[in-house]
C-alpha positions as CSV (number, residue, x, y, z in Angstrom):
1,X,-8.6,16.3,-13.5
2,X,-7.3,20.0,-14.0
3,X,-6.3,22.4,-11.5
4,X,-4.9,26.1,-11.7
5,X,-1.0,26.5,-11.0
6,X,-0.2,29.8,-9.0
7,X,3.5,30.8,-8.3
8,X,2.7,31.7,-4.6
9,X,6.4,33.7,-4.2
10,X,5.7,36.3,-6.9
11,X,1.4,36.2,-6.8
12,X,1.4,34.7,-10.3
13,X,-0.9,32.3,-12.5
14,X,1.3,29.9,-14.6
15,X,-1.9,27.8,-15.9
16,X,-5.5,27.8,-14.8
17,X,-6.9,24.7,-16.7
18,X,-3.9,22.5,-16.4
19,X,-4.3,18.3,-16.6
20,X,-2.5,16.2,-13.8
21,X,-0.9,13.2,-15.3
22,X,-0.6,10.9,-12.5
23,X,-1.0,6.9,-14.1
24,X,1.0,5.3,-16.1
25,X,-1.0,5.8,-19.0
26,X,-1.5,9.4,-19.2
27,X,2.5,10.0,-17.9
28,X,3.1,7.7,-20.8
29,X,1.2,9.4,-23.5
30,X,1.5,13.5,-21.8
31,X,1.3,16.2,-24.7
32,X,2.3,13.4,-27.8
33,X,-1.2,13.9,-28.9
34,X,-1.3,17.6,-28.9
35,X,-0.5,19.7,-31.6
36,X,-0.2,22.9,-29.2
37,X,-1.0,24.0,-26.2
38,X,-3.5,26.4,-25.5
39,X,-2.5,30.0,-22.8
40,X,-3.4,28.7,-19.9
41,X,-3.0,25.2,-20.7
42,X,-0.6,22.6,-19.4
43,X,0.5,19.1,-18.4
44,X,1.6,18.1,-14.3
45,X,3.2,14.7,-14.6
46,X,3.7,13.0,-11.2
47,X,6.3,11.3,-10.6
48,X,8.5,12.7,-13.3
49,X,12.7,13.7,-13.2
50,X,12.7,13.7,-16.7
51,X,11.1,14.4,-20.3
52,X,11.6,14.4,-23.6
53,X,9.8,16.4,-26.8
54,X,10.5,13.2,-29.3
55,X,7.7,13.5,-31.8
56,X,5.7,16.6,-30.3
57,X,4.8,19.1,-32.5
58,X,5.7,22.3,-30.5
59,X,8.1,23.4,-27.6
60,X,7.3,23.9,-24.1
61,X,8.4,25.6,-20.9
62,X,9.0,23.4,-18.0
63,X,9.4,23.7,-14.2
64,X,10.7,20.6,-12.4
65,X,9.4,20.7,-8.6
66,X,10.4,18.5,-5.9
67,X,7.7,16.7,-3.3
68,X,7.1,20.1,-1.5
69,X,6.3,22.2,-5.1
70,X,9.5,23.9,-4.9
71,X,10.6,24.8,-8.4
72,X,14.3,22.8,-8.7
73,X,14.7,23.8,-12.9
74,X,13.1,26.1,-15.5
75,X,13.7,25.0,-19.0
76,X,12.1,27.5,-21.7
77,X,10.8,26.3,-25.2
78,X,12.6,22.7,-25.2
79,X,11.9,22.6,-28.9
80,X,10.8,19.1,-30.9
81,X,13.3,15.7,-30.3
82,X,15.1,17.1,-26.9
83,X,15.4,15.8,-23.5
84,X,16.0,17.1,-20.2
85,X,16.0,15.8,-17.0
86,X,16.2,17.0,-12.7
87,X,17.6,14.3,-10.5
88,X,16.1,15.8,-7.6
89,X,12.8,16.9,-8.9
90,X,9.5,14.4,-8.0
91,X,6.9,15.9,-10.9
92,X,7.1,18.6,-14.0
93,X,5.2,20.8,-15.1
94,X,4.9,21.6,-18.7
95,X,3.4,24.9,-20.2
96,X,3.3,26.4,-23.7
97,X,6.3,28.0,-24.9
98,X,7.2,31.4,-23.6
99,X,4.6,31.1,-20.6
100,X,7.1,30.7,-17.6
101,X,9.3,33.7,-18.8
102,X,6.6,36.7,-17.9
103,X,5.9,35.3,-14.3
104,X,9.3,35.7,-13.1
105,X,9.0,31.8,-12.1
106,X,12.5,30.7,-11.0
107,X,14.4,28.5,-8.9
108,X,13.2,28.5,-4.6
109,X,9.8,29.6,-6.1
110,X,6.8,27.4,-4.4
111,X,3.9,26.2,-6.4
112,X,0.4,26.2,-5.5
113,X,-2.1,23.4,-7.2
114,X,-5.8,24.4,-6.4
């Protein structure tokens, strides 16, 4: 399944085609068989406090939300064999590189999943 992300605080689009991860399976596997990530693109893994970029091929922005799509963290391009983690945060999204930065996405912000 894929659905668009807006930033309803600041009227933005963070991602319009991107994939929910919510089984064990996809959370499991998430962008490890990507070797990018198109504009527009990304990856919502539910549940999720924490990721890592071990053996991925790019980096990625991501926004940790908690259950009410608050934003709780904003991490931009977490390059290849990193981790990071938000002890309060129930999913995360992940976006290519440098895609969080333009929308003015920050902490407080609520999300949007259409």
């Amino acid at each position: 399944m894929r659905v668009k992300v807006r930033n309803e605080s600041r009227g933005e689009v963070l991602g319009d085609a991107v994939t929910v991860a919510d089984t064990s399976p996809t959370r499991n596997v998430g962008l490890l068989k990507h070797t990018s990530l198109k504009a527009g693109e990304g990856l919502w893994i539910i549940p999720c406090q924490s990721v890592h970029t071990f053996f991925m091929k790019f980096a990625i922005d991501l926004v940790y939300l908690d259950k009410r799509r608050r934003v709780r963290k904003v991490c931009h391009a977490v390059r290849p064999w990193r981790a990071s983690a938000c002890l309060v945060a129930h999913s995360v999204l992940e976006l290519p590189a440098g895609s969080v930065a333009p929308t003015g996405t920050e902490v407080g912000d609520q999300l949007l999943f259409e």
